[in-house]
Backbone as a chain_set.jsonl record, in Angstrom:
{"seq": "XXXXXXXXXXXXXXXXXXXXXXXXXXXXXXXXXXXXXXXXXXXXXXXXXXXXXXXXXXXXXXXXXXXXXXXXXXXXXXXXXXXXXXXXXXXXXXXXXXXXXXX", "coords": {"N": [[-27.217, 8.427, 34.24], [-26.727, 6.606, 36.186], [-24.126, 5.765, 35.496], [-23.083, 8.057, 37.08], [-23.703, 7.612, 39.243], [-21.909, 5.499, 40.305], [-19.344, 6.334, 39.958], [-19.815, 8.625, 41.967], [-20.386, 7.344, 44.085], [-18.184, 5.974, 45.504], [-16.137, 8.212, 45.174], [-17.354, 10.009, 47.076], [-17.238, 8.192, 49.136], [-14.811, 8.14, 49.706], [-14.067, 10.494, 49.833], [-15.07, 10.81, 52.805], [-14.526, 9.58, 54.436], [-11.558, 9.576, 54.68], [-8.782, 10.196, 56.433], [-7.431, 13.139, 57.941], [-4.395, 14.534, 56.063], [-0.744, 14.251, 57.797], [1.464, 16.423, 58.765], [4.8, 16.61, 58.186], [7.008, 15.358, 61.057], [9.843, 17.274, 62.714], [11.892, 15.698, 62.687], [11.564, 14.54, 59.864], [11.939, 17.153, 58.613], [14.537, 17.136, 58.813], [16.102, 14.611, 58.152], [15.499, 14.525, 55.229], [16.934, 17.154, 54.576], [19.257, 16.565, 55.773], [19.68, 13.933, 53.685], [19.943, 15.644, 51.449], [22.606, 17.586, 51.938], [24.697, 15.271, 51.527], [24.66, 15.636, 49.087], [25.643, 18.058, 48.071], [28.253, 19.857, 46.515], [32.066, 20.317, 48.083], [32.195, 23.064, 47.6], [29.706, 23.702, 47.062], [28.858, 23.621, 49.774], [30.07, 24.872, 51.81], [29.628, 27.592, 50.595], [27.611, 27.812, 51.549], [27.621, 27.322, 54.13], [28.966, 30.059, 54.828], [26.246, 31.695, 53.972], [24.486, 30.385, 55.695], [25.887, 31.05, 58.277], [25.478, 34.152, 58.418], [22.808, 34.251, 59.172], [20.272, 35.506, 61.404], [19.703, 34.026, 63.251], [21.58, 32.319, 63.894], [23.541, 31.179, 66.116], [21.657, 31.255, 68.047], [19.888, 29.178, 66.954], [20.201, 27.927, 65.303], [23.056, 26.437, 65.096], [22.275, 25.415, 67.823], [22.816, 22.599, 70.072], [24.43, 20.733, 68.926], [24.889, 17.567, 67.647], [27.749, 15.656, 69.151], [30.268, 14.918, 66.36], [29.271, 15.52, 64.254], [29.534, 18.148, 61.774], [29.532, 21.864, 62.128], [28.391, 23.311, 60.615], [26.983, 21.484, 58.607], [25.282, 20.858, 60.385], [23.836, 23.018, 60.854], [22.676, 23.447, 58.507], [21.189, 21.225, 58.417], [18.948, 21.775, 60.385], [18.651, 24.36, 59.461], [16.144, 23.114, 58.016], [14.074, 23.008, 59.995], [13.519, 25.717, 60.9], [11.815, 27.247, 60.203], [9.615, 26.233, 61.519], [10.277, 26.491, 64.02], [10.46, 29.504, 64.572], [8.012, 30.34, 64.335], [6.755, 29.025, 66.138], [5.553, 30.37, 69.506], [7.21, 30.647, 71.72], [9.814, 31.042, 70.467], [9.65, 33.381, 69.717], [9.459, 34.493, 72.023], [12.136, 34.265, 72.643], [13.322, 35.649, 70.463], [13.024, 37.777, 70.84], [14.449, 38.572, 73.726], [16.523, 38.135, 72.739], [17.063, 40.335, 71.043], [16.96, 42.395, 72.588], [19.404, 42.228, 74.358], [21.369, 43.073, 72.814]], "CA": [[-27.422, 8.597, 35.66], [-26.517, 4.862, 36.765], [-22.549, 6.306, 35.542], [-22.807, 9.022, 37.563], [-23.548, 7.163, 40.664], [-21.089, 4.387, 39.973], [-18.47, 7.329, 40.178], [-20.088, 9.627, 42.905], [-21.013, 7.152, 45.594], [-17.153, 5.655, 45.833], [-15.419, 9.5, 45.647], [-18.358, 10.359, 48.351], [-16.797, 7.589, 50.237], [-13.422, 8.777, 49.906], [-13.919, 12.018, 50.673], [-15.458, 11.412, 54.027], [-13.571, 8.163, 55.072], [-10.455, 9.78, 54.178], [-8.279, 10.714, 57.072], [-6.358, 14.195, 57.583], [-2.715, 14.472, 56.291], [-0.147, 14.668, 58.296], [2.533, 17.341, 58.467], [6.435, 16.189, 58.372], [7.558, 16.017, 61.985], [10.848, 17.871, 62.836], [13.014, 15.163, 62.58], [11.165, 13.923, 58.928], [12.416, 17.152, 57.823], [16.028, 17.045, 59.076], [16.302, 13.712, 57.377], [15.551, 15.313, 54.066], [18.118, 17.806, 54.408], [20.951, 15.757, 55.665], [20.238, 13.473, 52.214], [20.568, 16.713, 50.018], [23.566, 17.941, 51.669], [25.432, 14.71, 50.952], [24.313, 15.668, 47.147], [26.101, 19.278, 47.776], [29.863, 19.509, 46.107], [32.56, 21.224, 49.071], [32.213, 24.185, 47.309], [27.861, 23.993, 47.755], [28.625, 23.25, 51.31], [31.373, 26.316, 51.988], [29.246, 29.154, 50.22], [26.005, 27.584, 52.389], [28.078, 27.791, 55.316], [28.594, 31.827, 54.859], [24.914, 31.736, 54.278], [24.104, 30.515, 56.755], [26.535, 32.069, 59.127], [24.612, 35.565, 58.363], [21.272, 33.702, 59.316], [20.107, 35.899, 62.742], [19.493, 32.762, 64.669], [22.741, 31.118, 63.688], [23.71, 30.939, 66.95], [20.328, 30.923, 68.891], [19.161, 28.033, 66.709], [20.721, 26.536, 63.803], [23.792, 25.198, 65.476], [22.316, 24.952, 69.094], [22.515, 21.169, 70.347], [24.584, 20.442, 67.751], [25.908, 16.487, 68.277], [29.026, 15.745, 68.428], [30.564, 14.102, 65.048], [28.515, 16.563, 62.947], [30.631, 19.625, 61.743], [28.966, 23.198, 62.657], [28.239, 23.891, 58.758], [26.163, 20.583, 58.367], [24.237, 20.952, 61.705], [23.418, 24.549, 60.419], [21.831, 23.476, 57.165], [20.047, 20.156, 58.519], [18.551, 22.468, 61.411], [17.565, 24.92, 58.59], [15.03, 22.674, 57.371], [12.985, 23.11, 60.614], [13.381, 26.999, 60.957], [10.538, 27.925, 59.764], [8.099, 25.832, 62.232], [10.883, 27.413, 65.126], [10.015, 30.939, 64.497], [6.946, 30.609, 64.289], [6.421, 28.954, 67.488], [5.31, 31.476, 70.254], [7.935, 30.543, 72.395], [10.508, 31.094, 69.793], [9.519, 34.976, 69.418], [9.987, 35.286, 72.993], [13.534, 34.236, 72.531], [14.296, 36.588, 69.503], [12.697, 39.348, 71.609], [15.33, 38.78, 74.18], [18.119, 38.144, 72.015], [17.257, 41.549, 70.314], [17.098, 43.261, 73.876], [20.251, 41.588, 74.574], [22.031, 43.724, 71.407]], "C": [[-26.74, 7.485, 36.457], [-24.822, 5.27, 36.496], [-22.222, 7.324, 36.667], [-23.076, 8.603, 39.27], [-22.535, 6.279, 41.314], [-19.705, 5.297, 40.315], [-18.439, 7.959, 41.369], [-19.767, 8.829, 43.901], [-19.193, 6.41, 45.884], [-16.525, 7.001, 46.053], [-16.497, 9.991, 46.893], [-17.435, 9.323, 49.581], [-15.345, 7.787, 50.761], [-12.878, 9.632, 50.453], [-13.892, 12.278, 52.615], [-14.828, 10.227, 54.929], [-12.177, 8.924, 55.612], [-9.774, 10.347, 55.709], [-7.255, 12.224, 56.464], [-4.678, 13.719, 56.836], [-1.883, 15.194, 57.389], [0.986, 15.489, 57.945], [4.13, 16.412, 58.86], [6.471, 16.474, 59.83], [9.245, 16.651, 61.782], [12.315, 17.32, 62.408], [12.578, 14.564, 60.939], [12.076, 15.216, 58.317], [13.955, 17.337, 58.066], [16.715, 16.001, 58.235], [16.704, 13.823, 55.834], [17.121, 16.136, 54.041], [19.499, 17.221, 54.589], [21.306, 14.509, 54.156], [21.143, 14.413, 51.459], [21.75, 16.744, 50.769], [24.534, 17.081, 51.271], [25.692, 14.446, 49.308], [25.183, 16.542, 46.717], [27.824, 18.718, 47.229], [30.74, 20.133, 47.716], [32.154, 22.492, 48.684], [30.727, 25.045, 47.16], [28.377, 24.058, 49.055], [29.531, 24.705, 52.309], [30.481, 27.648, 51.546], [27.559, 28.807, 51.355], [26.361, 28.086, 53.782], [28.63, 29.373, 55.591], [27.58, 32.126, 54.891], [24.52, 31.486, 55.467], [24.767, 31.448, 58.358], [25.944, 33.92, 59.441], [23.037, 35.615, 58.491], [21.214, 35.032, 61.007], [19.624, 35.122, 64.059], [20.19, 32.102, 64.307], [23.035, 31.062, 64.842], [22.738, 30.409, 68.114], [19.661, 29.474, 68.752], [19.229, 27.098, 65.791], [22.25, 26.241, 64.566], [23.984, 25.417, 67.165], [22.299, 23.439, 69.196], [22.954, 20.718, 69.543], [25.654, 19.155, 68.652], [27.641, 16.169, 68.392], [29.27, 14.569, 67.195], [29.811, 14.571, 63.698], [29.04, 17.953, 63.178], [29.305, 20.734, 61.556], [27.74, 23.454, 61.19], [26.912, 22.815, 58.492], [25.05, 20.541, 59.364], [23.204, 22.47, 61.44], [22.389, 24.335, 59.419], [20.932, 22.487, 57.519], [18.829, 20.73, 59.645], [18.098, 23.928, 60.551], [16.545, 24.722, 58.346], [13.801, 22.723, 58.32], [12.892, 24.564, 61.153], [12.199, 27.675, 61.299], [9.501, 27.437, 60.566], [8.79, 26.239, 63.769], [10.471, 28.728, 64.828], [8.74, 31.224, 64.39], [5.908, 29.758, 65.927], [6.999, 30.305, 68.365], [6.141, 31.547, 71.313], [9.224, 31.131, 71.683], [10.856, 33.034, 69.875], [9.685, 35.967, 70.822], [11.481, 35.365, 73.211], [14.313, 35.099, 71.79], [13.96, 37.758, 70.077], [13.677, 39.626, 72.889], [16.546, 38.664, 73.627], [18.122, 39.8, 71.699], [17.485, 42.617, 71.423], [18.428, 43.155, 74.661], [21.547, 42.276, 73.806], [22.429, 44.988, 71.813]], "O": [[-26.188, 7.808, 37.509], [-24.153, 5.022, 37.499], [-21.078, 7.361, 37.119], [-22.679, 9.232, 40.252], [-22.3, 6.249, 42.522], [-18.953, 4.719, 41.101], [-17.375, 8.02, 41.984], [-18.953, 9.256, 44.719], [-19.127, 6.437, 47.113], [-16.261, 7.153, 47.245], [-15.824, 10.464, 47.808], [-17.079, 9.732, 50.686], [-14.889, 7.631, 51.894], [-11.881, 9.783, 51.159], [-13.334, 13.072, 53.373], [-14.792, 10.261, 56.159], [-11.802, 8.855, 56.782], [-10.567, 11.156, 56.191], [-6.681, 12.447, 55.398], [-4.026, 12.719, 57.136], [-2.115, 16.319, 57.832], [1.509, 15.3, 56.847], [4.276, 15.671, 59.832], [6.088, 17.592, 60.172], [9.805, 16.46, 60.702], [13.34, 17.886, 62.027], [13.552, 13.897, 60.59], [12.973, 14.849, 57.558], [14.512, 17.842, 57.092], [17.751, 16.292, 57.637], [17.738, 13.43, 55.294], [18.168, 15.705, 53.556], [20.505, 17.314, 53.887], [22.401, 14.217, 53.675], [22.292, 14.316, 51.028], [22.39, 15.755, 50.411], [25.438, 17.626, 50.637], [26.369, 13.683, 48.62], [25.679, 16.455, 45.593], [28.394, 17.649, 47.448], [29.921, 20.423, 48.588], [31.671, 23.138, 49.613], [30.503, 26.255, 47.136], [28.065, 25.189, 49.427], [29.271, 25.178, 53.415], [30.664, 28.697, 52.163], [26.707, 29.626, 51.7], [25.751, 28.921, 54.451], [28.637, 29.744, 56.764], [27.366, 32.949, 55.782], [24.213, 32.374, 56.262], [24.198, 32.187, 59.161], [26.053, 34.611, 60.453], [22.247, 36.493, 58.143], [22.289, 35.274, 61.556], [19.329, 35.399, 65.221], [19.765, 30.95, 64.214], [22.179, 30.185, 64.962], [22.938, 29.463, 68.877], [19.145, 28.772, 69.622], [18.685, 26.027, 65.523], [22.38, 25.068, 64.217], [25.044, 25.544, 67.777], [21.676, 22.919, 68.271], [22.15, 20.013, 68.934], [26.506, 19.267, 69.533], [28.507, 16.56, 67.608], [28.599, 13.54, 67.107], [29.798, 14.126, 62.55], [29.051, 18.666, 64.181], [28.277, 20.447, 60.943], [26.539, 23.713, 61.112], [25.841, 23.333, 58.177], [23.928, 20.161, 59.026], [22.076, 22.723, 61.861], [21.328, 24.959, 59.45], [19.799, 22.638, 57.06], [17.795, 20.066, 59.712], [17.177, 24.579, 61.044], [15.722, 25.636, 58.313], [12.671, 22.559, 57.861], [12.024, 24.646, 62.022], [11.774, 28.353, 62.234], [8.427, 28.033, 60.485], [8.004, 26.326, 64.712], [9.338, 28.561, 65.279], [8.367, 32.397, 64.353], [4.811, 29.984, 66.439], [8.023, 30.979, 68.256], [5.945, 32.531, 72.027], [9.833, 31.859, 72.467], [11.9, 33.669, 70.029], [9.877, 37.174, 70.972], [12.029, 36.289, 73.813], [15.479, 35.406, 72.036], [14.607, 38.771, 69.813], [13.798, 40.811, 73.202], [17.559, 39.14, 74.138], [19.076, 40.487, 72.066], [18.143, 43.628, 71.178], [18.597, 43.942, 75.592], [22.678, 42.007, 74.208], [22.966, 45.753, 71.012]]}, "num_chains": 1, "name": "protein.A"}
């Protein structure tokens, strides 16, 4: 019993001490991605850039705001990595609902 408290009452304290995790912001995961692509060969980076090119928000949103001194292809794939939390914002869906009305 005296083990089992010795154990409990520190994970008890852990548990409820413990702050939330946080989620990656936008630019944590852009970071990420611009490592990997300096991992890719030309010939990763050329068949990504057709990929992506056939994305339906390649234009809308993977190489909007794109800086200058970063080529189209690389702005495309580091602007991939936050896609997925763009489309799913409710603002986002009003944009693909006029793009598509727009067609």
């Amino acid at each position: 019993m005296r083990r089992l408290r010795t154990i409990a009452l520190p994970l008890l304290l852990v548990v409820t001490l413990s702050s939330p995790a946080s989620a990656w912001h936008k630019e944590g995961h852009m970071a990420v991605a611009r490592m990997a692509w300096y991992q890719l060969t030309d010939k990763q980076k050329t068949r990504l850039g057709e990929i992506l090119k056939a994305h339906p928000h390649y234009e809308l949103f993977l190489i909007a705001d794109r800086p200058s001194g970063v080529s189209e292809v690389e702005w495309a794939f580091v602007r991939a990595a936050t896609w997925p939390d763009w489309v799913r914002d409710p603002q986002a869906k009003d944009l693909t609902a006029r793009q598509k009305s727009d067609i």
